[in-house]
Structure formats: C-alpha cells, structure tokens
C-alpha positions as CSV (number, residue, x, y, z in Angstrom):
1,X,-68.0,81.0,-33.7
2,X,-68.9,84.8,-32.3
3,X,-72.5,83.7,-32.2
4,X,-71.6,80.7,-30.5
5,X,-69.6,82.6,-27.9
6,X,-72.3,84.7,-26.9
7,X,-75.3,82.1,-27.1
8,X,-72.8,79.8,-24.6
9,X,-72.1,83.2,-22.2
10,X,-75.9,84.1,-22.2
11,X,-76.6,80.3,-21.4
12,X,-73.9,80.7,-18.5
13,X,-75.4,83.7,-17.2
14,X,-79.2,82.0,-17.3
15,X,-77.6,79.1,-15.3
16,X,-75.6,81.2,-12.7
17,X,-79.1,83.0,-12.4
18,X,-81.1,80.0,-11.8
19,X,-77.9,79.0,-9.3
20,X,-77.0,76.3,-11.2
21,X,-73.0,76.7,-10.6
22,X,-71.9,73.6,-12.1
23,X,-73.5,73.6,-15.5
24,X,-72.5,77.6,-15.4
25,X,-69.2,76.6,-15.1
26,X,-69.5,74.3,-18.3
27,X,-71.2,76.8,-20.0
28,X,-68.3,79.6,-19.0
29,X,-66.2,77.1,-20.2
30,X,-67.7,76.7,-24.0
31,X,-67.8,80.2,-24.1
32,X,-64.6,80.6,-23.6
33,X,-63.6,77.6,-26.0
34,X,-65.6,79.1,-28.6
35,X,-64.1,82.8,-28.1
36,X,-60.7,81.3,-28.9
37,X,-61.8,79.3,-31.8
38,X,-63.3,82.3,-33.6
39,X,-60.2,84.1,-34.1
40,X,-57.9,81.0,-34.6
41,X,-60.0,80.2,-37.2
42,X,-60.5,83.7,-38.7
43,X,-56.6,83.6,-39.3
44,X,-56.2,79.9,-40.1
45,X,-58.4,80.4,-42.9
46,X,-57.2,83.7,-43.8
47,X,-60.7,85.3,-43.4
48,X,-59.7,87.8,-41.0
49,X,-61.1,91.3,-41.7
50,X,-61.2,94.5,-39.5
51,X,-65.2,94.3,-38.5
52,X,-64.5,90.8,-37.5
53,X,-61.9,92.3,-34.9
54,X,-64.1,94.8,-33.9
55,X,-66.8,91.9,-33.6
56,X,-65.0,90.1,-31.7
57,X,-64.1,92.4,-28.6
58,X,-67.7,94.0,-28.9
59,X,-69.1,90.3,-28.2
60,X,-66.6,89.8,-25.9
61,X,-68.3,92.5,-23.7
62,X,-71.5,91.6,-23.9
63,X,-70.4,87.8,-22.9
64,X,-68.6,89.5,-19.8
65,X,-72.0,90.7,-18.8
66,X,-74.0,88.2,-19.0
67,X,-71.7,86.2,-17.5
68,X,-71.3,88.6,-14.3
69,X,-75.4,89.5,-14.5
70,X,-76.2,86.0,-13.8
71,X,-73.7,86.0,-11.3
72,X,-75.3,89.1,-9.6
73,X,-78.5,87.9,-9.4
74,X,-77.8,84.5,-8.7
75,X,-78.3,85.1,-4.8
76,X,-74.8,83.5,-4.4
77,X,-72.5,86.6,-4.3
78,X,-73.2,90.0,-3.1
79,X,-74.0,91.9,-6.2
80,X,-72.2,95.1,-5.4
81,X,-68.6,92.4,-6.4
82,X,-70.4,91.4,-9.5
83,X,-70.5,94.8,-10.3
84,X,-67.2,95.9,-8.9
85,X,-65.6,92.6,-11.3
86,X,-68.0,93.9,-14.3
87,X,-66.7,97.5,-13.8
88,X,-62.8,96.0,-13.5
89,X,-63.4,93.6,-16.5
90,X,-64.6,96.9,-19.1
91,X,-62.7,99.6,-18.1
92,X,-59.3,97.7,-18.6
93,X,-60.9,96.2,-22.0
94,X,-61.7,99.9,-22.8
95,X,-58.0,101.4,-21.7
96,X,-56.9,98.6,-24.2
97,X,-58.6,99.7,-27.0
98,X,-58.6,103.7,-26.4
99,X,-54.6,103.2,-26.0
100,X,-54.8,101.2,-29.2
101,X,-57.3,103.3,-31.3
102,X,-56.5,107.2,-29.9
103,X,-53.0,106.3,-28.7
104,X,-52.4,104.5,-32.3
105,X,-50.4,102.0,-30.4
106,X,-49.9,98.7,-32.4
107,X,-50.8,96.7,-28.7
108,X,-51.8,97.5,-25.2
109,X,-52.1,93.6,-24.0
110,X,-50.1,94.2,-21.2
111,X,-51.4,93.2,-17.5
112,X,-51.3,91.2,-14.5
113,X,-54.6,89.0,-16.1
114,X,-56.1,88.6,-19.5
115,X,-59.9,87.7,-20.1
116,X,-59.2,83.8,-19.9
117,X,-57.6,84.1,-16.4
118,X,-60.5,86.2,-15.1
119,X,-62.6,83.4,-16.3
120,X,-60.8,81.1,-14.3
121,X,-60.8,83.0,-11.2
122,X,-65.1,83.3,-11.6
123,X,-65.3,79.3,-12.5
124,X,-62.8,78.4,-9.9
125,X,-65.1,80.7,-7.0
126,X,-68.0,78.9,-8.6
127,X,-66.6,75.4,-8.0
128,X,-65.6,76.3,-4.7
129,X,-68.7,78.1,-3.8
130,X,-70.6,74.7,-4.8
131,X,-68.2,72.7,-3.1
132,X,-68.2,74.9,-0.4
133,X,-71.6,76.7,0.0
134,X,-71.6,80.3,2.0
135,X,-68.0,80.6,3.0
136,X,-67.6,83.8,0.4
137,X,-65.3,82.2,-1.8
138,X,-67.5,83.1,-5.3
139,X,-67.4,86.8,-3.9
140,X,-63.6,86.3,-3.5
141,X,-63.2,85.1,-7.2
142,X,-64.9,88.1,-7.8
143,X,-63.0,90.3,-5.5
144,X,-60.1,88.5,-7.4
145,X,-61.4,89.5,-10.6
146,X,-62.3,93.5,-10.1
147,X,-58.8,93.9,-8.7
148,X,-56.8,92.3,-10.7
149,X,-58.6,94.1,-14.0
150,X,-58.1,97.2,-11.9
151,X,-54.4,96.3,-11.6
152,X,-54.3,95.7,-15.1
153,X,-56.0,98.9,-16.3
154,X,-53.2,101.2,-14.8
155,X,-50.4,98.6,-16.0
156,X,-52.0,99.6,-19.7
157,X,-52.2,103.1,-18.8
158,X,-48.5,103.4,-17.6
159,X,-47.6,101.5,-20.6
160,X,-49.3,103.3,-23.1
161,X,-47.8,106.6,-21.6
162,X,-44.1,105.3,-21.5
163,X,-44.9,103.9,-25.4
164,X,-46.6,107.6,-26.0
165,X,-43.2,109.7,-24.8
166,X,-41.0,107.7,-26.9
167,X,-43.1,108.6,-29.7
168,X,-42.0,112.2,-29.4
C-alpha cells in the first residue's frame, strides 16, 4: 500500500505538471486513500513493525513533493507558494518527529491541520482553479497550506516544550 501511495502521488504530480487539475485531483485523492489503507492494514493484520513506521512517514515526504513539484511547475501557481507550502508541509512533519524521537515524547500530533486536511486545501484550490481559471485561488490553497503547517509547527514546538518541563 506504501508503494501504492507513492506511485498515485508521483502520478498526481506528472498530472498537475502536464496541468491536468482534474485527474491530479483524483490522483491526490488515491494517494491519499492508499496512505490511510497502509497503516490500517499494517495494524488490522497485526503486521505492524518499527521500519514500516518509519516507511511510512519517509514516503509520506516524498509524496508531499511530488505532489507540490508538479504543482510548481504546472504554470498554474506561482512556484515561490509551492515552495513556501512544501517548506510548511516538512518542517512541521520534521518538528513532529524530532519532538518524538530527541524529545522521547510518546506524540507530537498536535496542530491546527494534519496531512489529509492540507490535501484538501491543494485539491479544493485545484478544483476551484479549474473551475475558475486565473483568479489565484490554487495559489490561495497553497498560501492556505504553508501557513497553516507553519501554524502547526510552533503549536508542536510549544507543546513539546510544556510536555518537556513536566518531565523535570
């Protein structure tokens, strides 16, 4: 289901590219689908294991950017908000983890947005950019996107610190 994740985000990034918002939408879509089916049914069969984890938010990444590279060079957006969502999206995935791994916290998911909402803000600005053609609202999505991940990298940072001090 990994693989699958990140042949349907590569496949969404090719389409976005080619400006094909529609069928990148879709392809977002199964992507998605597929990135919550891995770990679903990692547990429902009991076949969970560390690597998988580790897997699993490593392809995670890569799916953000091809995702968001297609976007940026789709001609659609400026690239400089692809960027600024790409930059938003990994550095509050990386406060996650370096809260979870050096911090030893048992969670950091804490935040405004998770990944699936992020998704939903980039396929709703597609739609509407389709729908809509050169009225900014894809760059919006995006705007949307950076900002809110921005948002919800401090919220982890101020939570892992509170978490931290009690630990004392």
């Amino acid at each position: 289901m990994t693989g699958l994740s990140i042949l349907f985000a590569l496949g969404a990034g090719l389409l976005f590219w080619d400006g094909q918002l529609l069928w990148g939408v879709f392809w977002v879509l199964l992507a998605s689908v597929a990135d919550m089916l891995d770990g679903a049914t990692a547990r429902a069969a009991r076949m969970e294991t560390l690597f998988g984890g580790i897997l699993d938010h490593v392809s995670d990444r890569y799916g953000e950017y091809f995702i968001l590279a297609g976007i940026a060079l789709s001609g659609r957006v400026h690239p400089a908000w692809a960027m600024f969502a790409l930059f938003g999206m990994l550095i509050a995935s990386y406060t996650r983890a370096a809260a979870e791994s050096i911090g030893r916290l048992p969670t950091c998911a804490v935040g405004i947005v998770g990944r699936l909402e992020k998704f939903a803000l980039i396929m709703l600005g597609a739609v509407l950019e389709y729908s809509f053609p050169k009225r900014g609202f894809f760059d919006y999505a995006l705007i949307a996107v950076g900002a809110s991940s921005i948002i919800t990298s401090l919220q982890r940072l101020v939570f892992a610190w509170k978490e931290l001090r009690k630990k004392k």
